[in-house]
C-alpha positions in Angstrom: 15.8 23.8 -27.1 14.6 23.7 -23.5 12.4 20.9 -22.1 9.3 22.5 -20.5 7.9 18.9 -19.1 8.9 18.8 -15.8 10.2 15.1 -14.4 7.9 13.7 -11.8 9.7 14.2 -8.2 8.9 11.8 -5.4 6.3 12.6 -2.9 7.4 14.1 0.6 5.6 11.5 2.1 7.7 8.6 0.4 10.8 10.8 1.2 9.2 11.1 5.6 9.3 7.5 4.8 12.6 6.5 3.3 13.9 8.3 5.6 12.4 7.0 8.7 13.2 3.6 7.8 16.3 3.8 7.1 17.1 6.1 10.4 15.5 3.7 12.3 17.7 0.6 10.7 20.6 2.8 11.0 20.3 3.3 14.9 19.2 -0.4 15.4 22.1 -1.7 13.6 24.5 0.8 15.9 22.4 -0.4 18.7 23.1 -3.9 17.9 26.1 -3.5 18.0 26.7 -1.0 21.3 24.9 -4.3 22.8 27.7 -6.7 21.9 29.7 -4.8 24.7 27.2 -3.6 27.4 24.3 -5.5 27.1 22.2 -2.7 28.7 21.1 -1.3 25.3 20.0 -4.9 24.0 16.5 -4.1 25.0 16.6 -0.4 23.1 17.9 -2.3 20.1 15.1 -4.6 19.9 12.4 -1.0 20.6 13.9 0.4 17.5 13.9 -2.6 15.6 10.1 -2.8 16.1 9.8 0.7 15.6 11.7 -0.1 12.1 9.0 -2.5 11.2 6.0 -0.1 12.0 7.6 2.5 9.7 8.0 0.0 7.1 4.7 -1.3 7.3 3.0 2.2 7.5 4.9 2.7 4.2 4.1 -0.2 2.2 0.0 0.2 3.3 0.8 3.7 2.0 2.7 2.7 -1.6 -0.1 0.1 -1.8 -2.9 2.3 -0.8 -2.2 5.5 -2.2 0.6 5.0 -4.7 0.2 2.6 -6.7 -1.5 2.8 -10.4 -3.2 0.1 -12.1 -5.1 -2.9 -10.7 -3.2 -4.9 -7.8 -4.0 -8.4 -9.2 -2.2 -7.6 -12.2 1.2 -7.0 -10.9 3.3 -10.5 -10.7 2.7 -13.4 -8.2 5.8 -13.1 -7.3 6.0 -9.4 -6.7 3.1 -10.1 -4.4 4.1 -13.1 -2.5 7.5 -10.8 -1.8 5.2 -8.1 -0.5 3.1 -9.5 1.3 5.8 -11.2 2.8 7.8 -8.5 4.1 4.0 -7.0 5.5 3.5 -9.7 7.3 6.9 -10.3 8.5 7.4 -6.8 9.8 3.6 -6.9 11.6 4.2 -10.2 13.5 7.8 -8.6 14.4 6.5 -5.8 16.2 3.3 -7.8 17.5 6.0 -10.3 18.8 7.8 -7.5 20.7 4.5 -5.8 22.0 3.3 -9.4 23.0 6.5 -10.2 25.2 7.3 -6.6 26.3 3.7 -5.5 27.8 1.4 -8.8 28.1 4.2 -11.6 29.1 
């Protein structure tokens, strides 16, 4: 007997997403580590690791946003304190980097 339902498939936009985070990660981390021996791509690491933390914070306004089903104040405390501690730890990254790259 064949199954007719069809299994929900992600969204493209959570698969632009994944994927921009974690090619982002990816090229910091190889950046990171290019830096160890010529220090000349120290400063390019730390661009894509801010650039990381905008992706991730555009995707987690978008999973909040957009995504997510049923009322945010009943998901666990702890779930929450989690998010909103990766939010806020990504937006003061990439303020940080903006502060001491453009204004300082």
């Amino acid at each position: 007997m064949e199954n007719n339902e069809k299994e929900p498939k992600a969204s493209k936009a959570i698969l632009i997403f994944g994927l921009l985070v974690m090619g982002s990660a990816i090229t910091t981390a190889f950046l990171y580590l290019i830096s160890t021996k010529n220090p000349d791509f120290a400063d390019k690491a730390r661009f894509m690791f801010a650039l990381t933390s905008v992706f991730g914070v555009a995707c987690m306004i978008y999973l909040k946003e957009f995504r997510a089903t049923g009322e945010w104040k009943q998901l666990p405390i702890a779930f929450r304190f989690i998010w909103w501690t990766i939010f806020f730890g990504n937006a003061l990254n990439f303020v940080e980097y903006v502060m001491t790259k453009f204004i300082l």
